[in-house]
C-alpha positions in Angstrom: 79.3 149.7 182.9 78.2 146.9 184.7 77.8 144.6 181.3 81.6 145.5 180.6 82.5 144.3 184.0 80.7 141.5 183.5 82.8 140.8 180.6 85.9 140.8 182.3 84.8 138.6 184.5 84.1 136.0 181.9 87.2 136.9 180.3 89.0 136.0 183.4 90.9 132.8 183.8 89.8 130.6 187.0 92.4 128.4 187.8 90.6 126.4 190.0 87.5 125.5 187.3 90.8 124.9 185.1 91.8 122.5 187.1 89.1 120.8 187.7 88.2 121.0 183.9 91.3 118.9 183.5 90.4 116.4 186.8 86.9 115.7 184.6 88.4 115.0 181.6 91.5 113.2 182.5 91.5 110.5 180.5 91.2 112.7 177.4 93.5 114.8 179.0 95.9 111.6 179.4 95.3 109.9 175.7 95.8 113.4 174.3 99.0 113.7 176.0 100.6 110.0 176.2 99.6 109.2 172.6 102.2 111.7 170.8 104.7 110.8 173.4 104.4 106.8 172.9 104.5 107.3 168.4 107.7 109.9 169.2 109.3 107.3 171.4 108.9 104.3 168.8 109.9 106.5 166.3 113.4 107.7 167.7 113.8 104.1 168.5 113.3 102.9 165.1 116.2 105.3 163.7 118.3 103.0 165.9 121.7 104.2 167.8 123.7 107.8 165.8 126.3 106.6 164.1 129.5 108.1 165.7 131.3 110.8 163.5 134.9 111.7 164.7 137.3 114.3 163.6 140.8 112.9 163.2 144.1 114.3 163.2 147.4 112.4 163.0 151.0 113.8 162.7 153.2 113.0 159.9 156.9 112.7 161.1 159.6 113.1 159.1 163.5 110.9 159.2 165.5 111.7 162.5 168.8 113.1 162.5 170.1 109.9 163.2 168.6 108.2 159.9 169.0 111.6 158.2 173.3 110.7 158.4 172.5 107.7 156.6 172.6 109.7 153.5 175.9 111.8 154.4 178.3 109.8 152.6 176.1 110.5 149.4 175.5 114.2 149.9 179.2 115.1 150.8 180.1 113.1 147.3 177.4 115.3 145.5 178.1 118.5 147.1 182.1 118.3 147.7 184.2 117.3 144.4 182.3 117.2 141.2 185.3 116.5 139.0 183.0 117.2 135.9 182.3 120.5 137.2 185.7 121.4 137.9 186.7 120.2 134.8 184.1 122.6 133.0 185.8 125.5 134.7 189.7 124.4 134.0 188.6 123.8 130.5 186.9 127.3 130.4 189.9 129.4 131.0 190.7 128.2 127.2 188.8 130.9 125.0 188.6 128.6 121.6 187.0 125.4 123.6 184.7 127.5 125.2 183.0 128.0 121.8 181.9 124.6 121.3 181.5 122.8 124.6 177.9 122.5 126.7 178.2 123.9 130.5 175.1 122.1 131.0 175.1 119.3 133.1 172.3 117.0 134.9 172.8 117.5 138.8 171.9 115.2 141.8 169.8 116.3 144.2 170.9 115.9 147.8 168.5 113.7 149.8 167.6 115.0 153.5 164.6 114.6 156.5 163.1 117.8 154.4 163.4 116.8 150.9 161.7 113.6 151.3 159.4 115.2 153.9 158.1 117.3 151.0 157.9 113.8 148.7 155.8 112.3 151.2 153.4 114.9 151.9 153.3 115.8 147.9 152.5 111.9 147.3 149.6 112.2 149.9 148.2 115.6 148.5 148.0 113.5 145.1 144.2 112.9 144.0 145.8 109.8 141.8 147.8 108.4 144.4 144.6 108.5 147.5 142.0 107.0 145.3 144.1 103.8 144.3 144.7 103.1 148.3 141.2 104.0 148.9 140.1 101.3 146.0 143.0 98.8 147.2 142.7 98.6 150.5 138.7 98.3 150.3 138.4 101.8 152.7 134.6 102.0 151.4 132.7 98.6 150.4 131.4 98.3 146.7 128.6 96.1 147.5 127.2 99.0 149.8 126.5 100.7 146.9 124.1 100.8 144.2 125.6 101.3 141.5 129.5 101.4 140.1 129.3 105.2 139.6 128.0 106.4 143.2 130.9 104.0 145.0 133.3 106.0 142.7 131.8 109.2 143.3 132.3 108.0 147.0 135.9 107.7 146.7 136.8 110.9 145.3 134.7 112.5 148.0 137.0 110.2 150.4 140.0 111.3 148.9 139.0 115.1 149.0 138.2 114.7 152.5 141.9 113.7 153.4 143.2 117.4 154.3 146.8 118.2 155.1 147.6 121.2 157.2 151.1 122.3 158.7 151.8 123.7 162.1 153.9 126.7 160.8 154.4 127.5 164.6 157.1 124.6 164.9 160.3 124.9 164.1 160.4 121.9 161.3 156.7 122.8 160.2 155.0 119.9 161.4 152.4 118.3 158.5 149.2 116.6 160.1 146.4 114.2 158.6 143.3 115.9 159.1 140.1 113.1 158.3 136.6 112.1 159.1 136.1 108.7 160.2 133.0 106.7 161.9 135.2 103.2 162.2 138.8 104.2 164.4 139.9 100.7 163.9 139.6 100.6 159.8 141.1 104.1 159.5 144.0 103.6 162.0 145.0 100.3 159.2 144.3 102.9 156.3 146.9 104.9 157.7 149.2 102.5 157.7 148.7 101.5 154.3 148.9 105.1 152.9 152.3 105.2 154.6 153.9 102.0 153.6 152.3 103.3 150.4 153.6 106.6 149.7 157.1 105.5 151.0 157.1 102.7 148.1 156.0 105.1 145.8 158.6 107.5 146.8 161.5 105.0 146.7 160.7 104.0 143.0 160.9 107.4 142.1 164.0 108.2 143.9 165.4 104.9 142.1 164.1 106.1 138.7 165.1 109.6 138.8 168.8 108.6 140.3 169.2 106.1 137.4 167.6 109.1 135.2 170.1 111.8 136.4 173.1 109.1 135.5 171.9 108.5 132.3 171.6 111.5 131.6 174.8 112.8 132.3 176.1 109.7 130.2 174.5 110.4 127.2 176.2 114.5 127.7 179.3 112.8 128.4 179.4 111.2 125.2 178.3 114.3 123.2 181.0 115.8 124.7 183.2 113.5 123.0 181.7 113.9 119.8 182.2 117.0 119.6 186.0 117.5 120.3 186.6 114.4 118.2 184.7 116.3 115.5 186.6 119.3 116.5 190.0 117.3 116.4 189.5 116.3 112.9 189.9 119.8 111.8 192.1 121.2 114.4 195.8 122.3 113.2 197.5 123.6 116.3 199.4 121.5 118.3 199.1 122.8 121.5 195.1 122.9 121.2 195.2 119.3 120.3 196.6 118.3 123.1 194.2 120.4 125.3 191.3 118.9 123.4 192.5 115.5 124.0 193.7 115.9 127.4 190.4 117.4 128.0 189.0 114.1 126.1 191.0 112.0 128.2 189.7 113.5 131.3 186.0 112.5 130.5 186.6 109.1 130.1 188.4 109.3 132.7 186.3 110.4 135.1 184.9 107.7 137.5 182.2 110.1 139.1 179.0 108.3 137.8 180.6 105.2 139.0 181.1 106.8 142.5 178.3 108.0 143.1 176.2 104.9 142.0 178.2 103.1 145.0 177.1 105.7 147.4 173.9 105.9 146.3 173.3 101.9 146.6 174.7 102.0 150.1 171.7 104.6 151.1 168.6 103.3 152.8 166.7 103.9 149.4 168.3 100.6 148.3 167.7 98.9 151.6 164.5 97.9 151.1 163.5 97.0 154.7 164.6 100.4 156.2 163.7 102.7 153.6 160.9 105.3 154.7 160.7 109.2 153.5 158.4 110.2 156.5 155.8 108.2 159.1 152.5 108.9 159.9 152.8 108.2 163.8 149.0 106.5 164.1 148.9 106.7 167.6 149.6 110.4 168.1 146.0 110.5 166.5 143.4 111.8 168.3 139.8 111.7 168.0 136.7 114.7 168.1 133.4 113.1 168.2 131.2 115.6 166.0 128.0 113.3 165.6 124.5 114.7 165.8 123.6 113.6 169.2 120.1 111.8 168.9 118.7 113.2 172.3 116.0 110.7 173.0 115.0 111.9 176.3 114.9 115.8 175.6 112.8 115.2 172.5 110.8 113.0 174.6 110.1 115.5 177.3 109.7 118.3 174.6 106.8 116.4 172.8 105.1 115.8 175.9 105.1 119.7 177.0 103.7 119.9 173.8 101.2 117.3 174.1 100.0 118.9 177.1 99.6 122.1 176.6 97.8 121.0 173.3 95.2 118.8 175.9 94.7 122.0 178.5 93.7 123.8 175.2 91.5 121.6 173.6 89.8 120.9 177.2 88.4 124.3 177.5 87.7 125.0 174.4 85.4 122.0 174.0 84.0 122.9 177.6 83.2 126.7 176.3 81.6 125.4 173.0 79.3 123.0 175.3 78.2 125.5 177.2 
């Protein structure tokens, strides 16, 4: 019995011979404890300051109402009076030229603050379209690079990155630019470019396809002919003749394709200076720093907890092992 308590005792922790384990030994205790904190101070110097990390996102606005009525005069013409339309359905009420001639015809689309909304953010969502402004406008330096394949694996990954996401809550359906930048500066001028951009890109093709659309309904126009002149050169009843030809006369007649070329060149599309399908309005953008914070001071502290308790340890354990 006694022996067991006599264990106990041994096993018990004096604080007091602790401490004054620790007071004997103090400059062990102190190397032991200082050294790890002076190699973990260095070191976290040596990784230098965290590069900052922000979360961006920017709104993409689309034509006002006010520049939206610049295209009225074109989309009344379109909408209102197509004469070759109403021609089609005069014409049809004649059972024998209904046989023979097309109803199809090419049809202009109406340009509005949604149409070329959906243009601009379609351009933006293109993989084609953000890897040649990312390559253009120098948004990620060659020369930082090893090699030519991991600065173009670079840009892809860039251009994935740009994300689009709508605010179905609003009433238009707000678009917004969602990014991850560490330069605000470089990216606000990115944005800038992308938009001036996309809005050239998108005027070209609104040019093309209008000129397109004319064409096309040229070329119909002329097969139309074709075939009642064909149709005339076997045709025996009077009065059909002179439907065909009155119908004839009406196509090349019709000053439509003229018309609406005049309203279309009086649009903003072939203003060159004024022209945009939507904005990205840069300084609605605002910034989330998500870096990894480099906490110098906690991991500081932490190591020297460490350090410490490592010390006490070693301290009586050597003592015990002397004894």
């Amino acid at each position: 019995m006694s022996s067991k308590k006599k264990l106990d005792k041994e096993d018990e922790i004096d604080l007091v011979e602790v401490f004054s384990l620790i007071w004997k030994n103090k400059l062990k205790f102190f190397i032991i404890t200082f050294l790890p904190i002076v190699i973990m101070f260095f070191y976290l110097q040596s990784l230098g300051d965290t590069k900052l990390i922000f979360k961006t996102r920017t709104e993409i606005r689309p034509i006002s109402s006010l520049n939206e009525s610049d295209y009225k005069d074109l989309n009344s013409f379109i909408n209102s009076n197509n004469i070759q339309v109403k021609l089609i359905e005069e014409i049809d009420k004649l059972e024998p030229i209904e046989t023979f001639i097309s109803k199809d015809y090419f049809t202009f689309t109406q340009i509005g603050r949604k149409y070329l909304l959906n243009l601009f953010v379609e351009k933006l969502n293109e993989e084609e379209f953000l890897v040649n402004a990312i390559r253009k406008f120098n948004f990620l330096k060659k020369e930082n690079f090893a090699t030519t394949q991991e600065y173009e694996n670079a840009v892809l990954k860039s251009a994935y990155s740009v994300m689009l996401t709508q605010d179905a809550s609003s009433s238009f359906g707000k678009w917004y630019i969602n990014f991850e930048t560490s330069n605000k500066e470089k990216y606000e001028s990115f944005l800038k470019y992308l938009e001036e951009s996309a809005n050239l890109e998108i005027k070209n093709y609104l040019i093309e396809n209008f000129h397109k659309s004319v064409e096309g309904q040229e070329i119909l126009q002329n097969y139309k002919i074709e075939d009642i002149n064909l149709r005339l050169l076997n045709e025996q009843e009077s009065l059909f003749v002179k439907q065909l030809q009155r119908y004839k006369q009406s196509i090349e007649d019709n000053k439509f394709l003229e018309r609406v070329e005049v309203k279309f060149n009086q649009t903003p599309i072939m203003k060159s200076n004024t022209f945009y399908a939507s904005k990205i309005i840069i300084n609605s953008t605002t910034y989330k720093n998500i870096s990894k914070k480099n906490n110098t001071k906690f991991k500081v502290l932490f190591t020297a907890l460490l350090s410490a308790i490592f010390a006490i340890f070693y301290i009586l354990i050597s003592s015990k092992f002397r004894r």
